[in-house]
C-alpha atoms as one frame of an Amber mdcrd trajectory, in Angstrom:
protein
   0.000   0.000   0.000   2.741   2.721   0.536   4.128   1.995  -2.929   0.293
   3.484  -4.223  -1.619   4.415  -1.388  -4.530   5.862  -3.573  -4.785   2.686
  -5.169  -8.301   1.497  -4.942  -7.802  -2.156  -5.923  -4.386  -2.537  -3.835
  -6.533  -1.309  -1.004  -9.410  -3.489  -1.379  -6.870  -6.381  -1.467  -5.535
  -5.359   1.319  -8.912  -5.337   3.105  -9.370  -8.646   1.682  -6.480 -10.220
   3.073  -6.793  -8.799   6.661 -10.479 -10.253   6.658  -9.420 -13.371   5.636
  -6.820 -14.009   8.454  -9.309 -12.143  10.797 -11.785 -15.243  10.398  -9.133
 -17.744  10.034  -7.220 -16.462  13.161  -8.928 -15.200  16.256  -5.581 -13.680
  18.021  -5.007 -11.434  14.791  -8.322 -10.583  14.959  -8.035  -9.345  18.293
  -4.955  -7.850  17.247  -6.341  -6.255  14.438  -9.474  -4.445  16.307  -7.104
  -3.418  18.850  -4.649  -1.187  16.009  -8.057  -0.562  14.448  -9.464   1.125
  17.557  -5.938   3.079  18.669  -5.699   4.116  15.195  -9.268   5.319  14.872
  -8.540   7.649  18.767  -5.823   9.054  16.992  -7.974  11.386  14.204  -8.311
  14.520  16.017 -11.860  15.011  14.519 -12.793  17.113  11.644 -13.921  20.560
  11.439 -17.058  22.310  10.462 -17.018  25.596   9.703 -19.872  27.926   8.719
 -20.086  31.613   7.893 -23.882  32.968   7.444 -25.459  36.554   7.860 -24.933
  39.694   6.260 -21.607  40.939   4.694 -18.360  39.942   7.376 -15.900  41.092
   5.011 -13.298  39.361   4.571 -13.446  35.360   5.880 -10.416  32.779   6.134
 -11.036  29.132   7.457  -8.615  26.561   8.317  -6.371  25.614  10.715  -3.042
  25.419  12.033  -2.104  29.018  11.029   1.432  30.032  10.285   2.997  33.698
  10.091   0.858  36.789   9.045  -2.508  36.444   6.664  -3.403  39.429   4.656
  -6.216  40.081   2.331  -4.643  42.777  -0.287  -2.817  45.048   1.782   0.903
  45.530   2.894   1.649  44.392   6.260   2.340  47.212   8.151   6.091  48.349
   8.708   7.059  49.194  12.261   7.919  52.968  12.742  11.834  53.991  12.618
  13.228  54.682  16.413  13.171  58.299  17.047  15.647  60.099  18.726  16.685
  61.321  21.475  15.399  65.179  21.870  12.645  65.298  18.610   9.158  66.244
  19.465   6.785  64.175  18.273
């Protein structure tokens, strides 16, 4: 499977296989619900998100965020140290 892991019909084999020792072998089936079931409390859930109303303006969904997010404009640039003895 990790050689074409979109691979519908290497899947299904798969599937096929692990069934077949399932019934054939009740410790691997045991075995097999137990990786099934830590694997399956890993997936952190998925998300749902929903914007409704009027006009928000701008909208960005996702997750896991990185770094600034702009929508058009220039980030702003911080202001040049003044100094010593200028009025502001």
């Amino acid at each position: 499977m990790s050689a074409a892991p979109h691979d519908p019909d290497r899947a299904w084999a798969l599937a096929v296989a692990l069934a077949e020792r399932a019934l054939a072998e009740p410790n691997f089936e045991e075995s097999l619900r137990t990786w099934h079931d830590t694997v399956k409390a890993l997936h952190t859930g998925d998300v749902h998100n929903t914007v409704s109303g009027g006009s928000q303006g701008a909208v960005i969904q996702g997750r896991d965020f990185s770094g600034p997010v702009t929508f058009g404009s220039p980030l702003p640039q911080p202001r040049p140290p003044t100094t010593g003895g200028e009025a502001s």
